[in-house]
C-alpha positions, 0 to 999 in steps of 0.5 A: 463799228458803223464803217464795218459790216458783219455777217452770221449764221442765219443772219442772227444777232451777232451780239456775244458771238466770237468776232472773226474779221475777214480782209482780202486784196479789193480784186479777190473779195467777191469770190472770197467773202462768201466761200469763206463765210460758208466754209466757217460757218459750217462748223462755227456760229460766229460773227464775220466782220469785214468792209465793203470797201477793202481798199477803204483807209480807216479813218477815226481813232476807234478803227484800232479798238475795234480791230483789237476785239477780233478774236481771229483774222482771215485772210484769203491770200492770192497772188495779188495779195502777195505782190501788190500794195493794199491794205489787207499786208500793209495796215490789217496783217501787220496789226494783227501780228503786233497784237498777238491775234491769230490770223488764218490764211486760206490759199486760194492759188497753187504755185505761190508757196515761195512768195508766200513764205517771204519774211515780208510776207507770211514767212513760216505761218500755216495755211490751209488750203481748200483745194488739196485734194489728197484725201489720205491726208486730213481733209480742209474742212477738219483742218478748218474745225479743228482750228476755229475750235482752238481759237473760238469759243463754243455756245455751251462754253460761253455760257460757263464762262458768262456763270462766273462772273460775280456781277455786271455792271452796265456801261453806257457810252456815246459809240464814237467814244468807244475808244474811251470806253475800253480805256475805263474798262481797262482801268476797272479790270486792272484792280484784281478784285474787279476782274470777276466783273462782267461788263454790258459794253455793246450793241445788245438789242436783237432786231424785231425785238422791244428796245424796252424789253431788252434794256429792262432785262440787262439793267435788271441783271446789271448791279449797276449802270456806269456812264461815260462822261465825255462832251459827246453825251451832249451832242444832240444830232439833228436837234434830237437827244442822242442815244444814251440821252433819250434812251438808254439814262431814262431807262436806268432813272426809271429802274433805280439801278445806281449811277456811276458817272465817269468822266474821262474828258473835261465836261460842263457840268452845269450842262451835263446836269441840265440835260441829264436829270438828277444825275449824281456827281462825277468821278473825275479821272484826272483825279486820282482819288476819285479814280479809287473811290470809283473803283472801290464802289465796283470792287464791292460788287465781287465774292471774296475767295473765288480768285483762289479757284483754279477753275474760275480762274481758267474761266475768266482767263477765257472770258478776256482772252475772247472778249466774253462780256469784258474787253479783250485783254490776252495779258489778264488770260495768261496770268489766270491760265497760269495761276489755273496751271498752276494748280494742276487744272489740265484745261489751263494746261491745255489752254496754254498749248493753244495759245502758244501753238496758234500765237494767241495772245503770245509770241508763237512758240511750238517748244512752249506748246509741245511743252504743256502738251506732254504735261496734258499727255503725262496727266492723261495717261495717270488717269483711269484706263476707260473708253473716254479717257483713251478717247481724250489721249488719242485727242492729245496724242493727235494734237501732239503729232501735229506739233512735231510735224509743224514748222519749217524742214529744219523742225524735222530734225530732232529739236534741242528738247528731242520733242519736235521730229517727224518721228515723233510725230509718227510714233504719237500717230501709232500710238493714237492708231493702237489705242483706238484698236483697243476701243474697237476691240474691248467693245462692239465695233461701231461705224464711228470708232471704225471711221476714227481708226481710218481717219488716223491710219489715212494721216499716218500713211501719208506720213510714213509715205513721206518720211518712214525713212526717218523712222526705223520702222521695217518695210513689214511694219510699215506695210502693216499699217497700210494694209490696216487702212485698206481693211478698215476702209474696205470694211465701211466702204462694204457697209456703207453707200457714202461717196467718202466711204466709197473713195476711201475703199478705192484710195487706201488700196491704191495706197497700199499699191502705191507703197508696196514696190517701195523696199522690198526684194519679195517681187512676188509677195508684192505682186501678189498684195498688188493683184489683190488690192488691185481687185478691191481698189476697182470693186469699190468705183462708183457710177457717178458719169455723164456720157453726153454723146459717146452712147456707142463707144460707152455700150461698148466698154460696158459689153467688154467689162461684163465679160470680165470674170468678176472673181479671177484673180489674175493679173492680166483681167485685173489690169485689163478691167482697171483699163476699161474702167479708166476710160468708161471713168472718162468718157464719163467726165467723172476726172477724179475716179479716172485719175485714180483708175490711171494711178492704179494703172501706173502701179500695175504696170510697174509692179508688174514689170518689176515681178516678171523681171525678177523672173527673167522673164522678159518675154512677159516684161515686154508685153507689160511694157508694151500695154503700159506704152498702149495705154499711155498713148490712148490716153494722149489721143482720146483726151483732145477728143473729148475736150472738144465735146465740152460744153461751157458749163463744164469748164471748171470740172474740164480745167480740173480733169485737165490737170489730172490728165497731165498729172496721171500721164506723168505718173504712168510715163515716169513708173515706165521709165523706171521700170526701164531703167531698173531692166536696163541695168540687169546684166542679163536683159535682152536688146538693151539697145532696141529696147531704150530706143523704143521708150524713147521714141515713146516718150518723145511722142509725148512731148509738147514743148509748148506745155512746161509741164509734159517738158518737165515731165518727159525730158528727165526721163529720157536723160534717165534712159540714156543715163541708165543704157551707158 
């Protein structure tokens, strides 16, 4: 693998780690190797192959035994990768597909899904994205984890699987016959009764370590040294005996280990003897009978009985389908894991559902997947009714959520089987919320189990939020979760000083907010819970600002949020608070607490137009609706003039709160809107006329028609006004 380069944790030696291999278009490699490396090993100790050159064609005939070793592809997809000719689509992807290996693609870009999704492209497969900052949903890194966990091997695993193998046998080969190589391996592992036979088969020696130390250990492990004969081993570079010549032979001469000459390609043998000395007689592959005899010798080294053990079996199916010490072979894994299956062993079972959920080694197939995984359920479910065993349910559960949600839209409709819809997916993420409220309720509440809880009730939310029109779950039930995520939430973010804690006090309320208009007739049970979680929502900002240069106006924000009863309850100080907070969060350059702040803006301001008309009393709705038009035309005007201070330095962070600024000013122009639009229609409102003209006049003050977004955002609205006012 000399064109490759490799990367690890630590730089360690990269011998027996999981192999991922890393391709991108040549323009995005420099901003991608790394940040990817980073984020993978985090979590996992793998090694990272890739090559310095990405518009570098293979040469040679081993690149696709090379290749072919990989346990993962990741490929770091940009526009340009989608929409120009390089190798990364043409030769690595396509490669990858037809061998089964499963490949992650991170997106790097936003905007791209269409081009992304083309059948010539990436078509229906998930990807993950680093920059989705909705943190109600499960965050990119657990995605990443969870992912690189079903398809990489863990340390403590990897040494199970090493501990079932009857015997090794060292292979010695000249490394541009690598190709040869796992041809012989091949032909070993095809006789059943050397599938137990682990295989020395690569690099193995660990820089600044003795080459006489290691090799001695492997041989002294090994039952035997198998060498392949071909016309390369004597080659002697530079006048010099090659590697297994001056190496790698004289070692296994001097330990007296047995030798088993291969020869795969015609060779001298008077040559071969010369150069090699006392080396016994070849068995020649164009010879069937030497072929067995050869195989024979090696079966002889295997325990008879271990290939009815279940466990074994599921063992070895993991040693080839990750390339443990054998050669990648996905066809040898799924036989055992079916055999181990089929002796009701539930990590086989398990194994299956990976598999087919990540295309590993088969064709994807989510019904397949959902399939083993209602059988791991079913058996989980028979067992004892503990804390771990909940645990390992909840994980299925989990597991199984994410199935029925995954694919395409059409997979949101029922499937044949009635087991892919989203709700199902919902009513697995209940479940898994209800069992981890009985863990927490049967013992003391630990921090762990609580944040667990909030973990699954932040992904729940965020489907119901989406989709609870498709469950029949009632308006009270849905609320119900919600207001569990913003007690759970609450809870540890009292407790606990970590910004993520901190964050999920402020999101799951603002959540709550942003669910309870939805649905309901109950204006004033609504507005109460939206005071109220209002008020917690602001409670748990953090002070994470940088004023610069606005000393003056800052001092002054603080003076007026002091004054504030920190206590009352009402909703005038509540919003008024929520107001100063906002924008002390953006003189602060702190976007993300800003935005948030202008979200639970936009909510009041709704839900409060939303009570008092309900009320009829619209005296009060024109003062909300007159602080909403305030509110919004401050942050139109203090914006440009905060831009202007920021220096270059902060010009990612500008482009971040940029963004958020559009998208809040979005959101508070379209909650007014609707706002409007809902009094317009009641018979009973005041000055229809003056009223639509005002908004209008409003929301054309902020319409920019050089920027799509603002025109997207505004003229929708006024067409809704006029629509409404008719």
């Amino acid at each position: 693998m000399k064109y490759l380069k490799v990367k690890t944790k630590g730089n360690s030696n990269p011998k027996g780690k999981p192999r991922a291999y890393f391709t991108c278009h040549p323009d995005d490699y420099d901003k991608a190797l790394e940040k990817v490396c980073s984020d993978i090993f985090k979590t996992h100790d793998c090694a990272i192959y890739y090559t310095e050159n990405m518009a570098d064609e293979y040469t040679g005939e081993n690149w696709e035994t090379d290749l072919n070793q990989m346990n993962l592809f990741v490929i770091p997809v940009t526009f340009r990768l989608l929409s120009t000719p390089n190798r990364t689509m043409n030769i690595d992807f396509s490669f990858a597909k037809a061998n089964h290996i499963p490949v992650l693609p991170i997106m790097l870009e936003t905007g791209i899904d269409e081009i992304y999704s083309k059948e010539e492209n990436f078509g229906e497969l998930q990807y993950l994205n680093p920059y989705d900052y909705d943190l109600t949903a499960i965050s990119y890194e657990e995605k990443l984890k969870k992912y690189l966990d079903s398809v990489l091997i863990s340390d403590e695993l990897a040494e199970k699987i090493r501990a079932a193998f009857d015997a090794y046998i060292f292979l010695s080969y000249r490394k541009k016959d690598r190709k040869h190589a796992n041809e012989l391996m091949q032909i070993i592992h095809s006789n059943p009764l050397c599938q137990n036979i682990a295989i020395w088969y690569d690099e193995f020696l660990t820089p600044g370590e003795s080459f006489k130390e290691n090799i001695s250990k492997i041989l002294e492990n090994s039952k035997l040294f198998a060498l392949l004969v071909t016309p390369s081993l004597l080659e002697e570079p530079d006048g010099k005996p090659n590697y297994v010549m001056g190496k790698e032979y004289p070692e296994a001469k001097k330990s007296g280990i047995e030798i088993l000459p291969a020869e795969m390609i015609k060779t001298d043998s008077d040559s071969l003897r010369e150069k090699y000395n006392n080396i016994p007689d070849s068995y020649r592959f164009d010879s069937e009978e030497d072929k067995n005899r050869f195989i024979e010798t090696i079966s002889k080294l295997t325990h008879e009985g271990s290939e009815n053990n279940p466990e074994h079996n599921y063992l070895l199916g993991l040693a080839y389908l990750d390339g443990i010490d054998v050669e990648v072979n996905k066809g040898y894994a799924l036989k055992l894991f079916e055999k181990a299956h089929k002796s009701a062993l539930l990590e086989a079972t398990k194994q299956l559902a990976k598999m087919y959920v990540t295309g590993n080694g088969v064709e994807y197939d989510i019904y397949k997947a959902a399939a083993y995984e209602l059988e791991v359920i079913s058996k989980l479910k028979n067992t004892k009714n503990d804390d771990h065993s909940k645990r390992q349910l909840i994980t299925e559960l989990i597991d199984m959520a994410n199935i029925c949600a995954s694919g395409t839209e059409e997979k949101m409709e029922p499937s044949p089987q009635k087991t892919l819809s989203i709700p199902n997916a919902i009513s697995y993420y209940r479940e898994a919320v209800h069992l981890q409220e009985e863990i927490i309720n049967s013992s003391e509440n630990s921090e762990n189990d609580i944040r667990l809880i909030r973990k699954y009730l932040s992904v729940l939310c965020n489907m119901l939020h989406g989709w609870k029109s498709w469950t029949n779950m009632t308006y009270d039930e849905v609320i119900k979760y919600y207001e569990k995520f913003a007690k759970y939430s609450t809870d540890l973010g009292k407790l606990s000083d970590f910004a993520e804690d901190i964050f999920y006090w402020r999101e799951s309320n603002y959540c709550l907010l942003k669910e309870l208009h939805y649905d309901s007739s109950d204006y004033e049970d609504v507005f109460r819970k939206t005071i109220e979680a209002a008020k917690a929502a602001i409670k748990s900002g953090c002070d994470n600002y940088d004023f610069c240069h606005e000393e003056e106006r800052v001092s002054w924000l603080q003076k007026k949020i002091s004054e504030l009863d920190e206590n009352a309850k009402d909703s005038k100080t509540i919003t008024k608070k929520a107001s100063l907070m906002a924008d002390l969060a953006f003189l602060g350059k702190n976007y993300g607490l800003w935005r948030d702040y202008a979200r639970l803006l936009d909510i009041l301001y709704y839900n409060g137009v939303c009570y008092y008309m309900y009320l009829k009393d619209y005296a009060k709705v024109c003062i909300w609706l007159q602080e909403c038009y305030l509110k919004l035309k401050e942050f139109r005007e203090i914006f440009p003039e905060s831009m202007e201070r920021l220096d270059i330095s902060m010009r990612a962070e500008f482009d971040i709160g940029f963004n958020q600024y559009k998208t809040s000013l979005h959101l508070v122009s379209s909650g007014s809107v609707n706002a409007i639009c809902s009094l317009i229609k009641q018979p009973n409102t005041p000055d229809k006329g003056t009223l639509v003209d005002k908004a209008m006049r409003e929301l054309i003050q902020n319409y920019d028609k050089d920027d799509t977004f603002m025109r997207d955002a505004i003229i929708p609205g006024l067409r809704k006004m006029i629509e409404a006012s008719n």
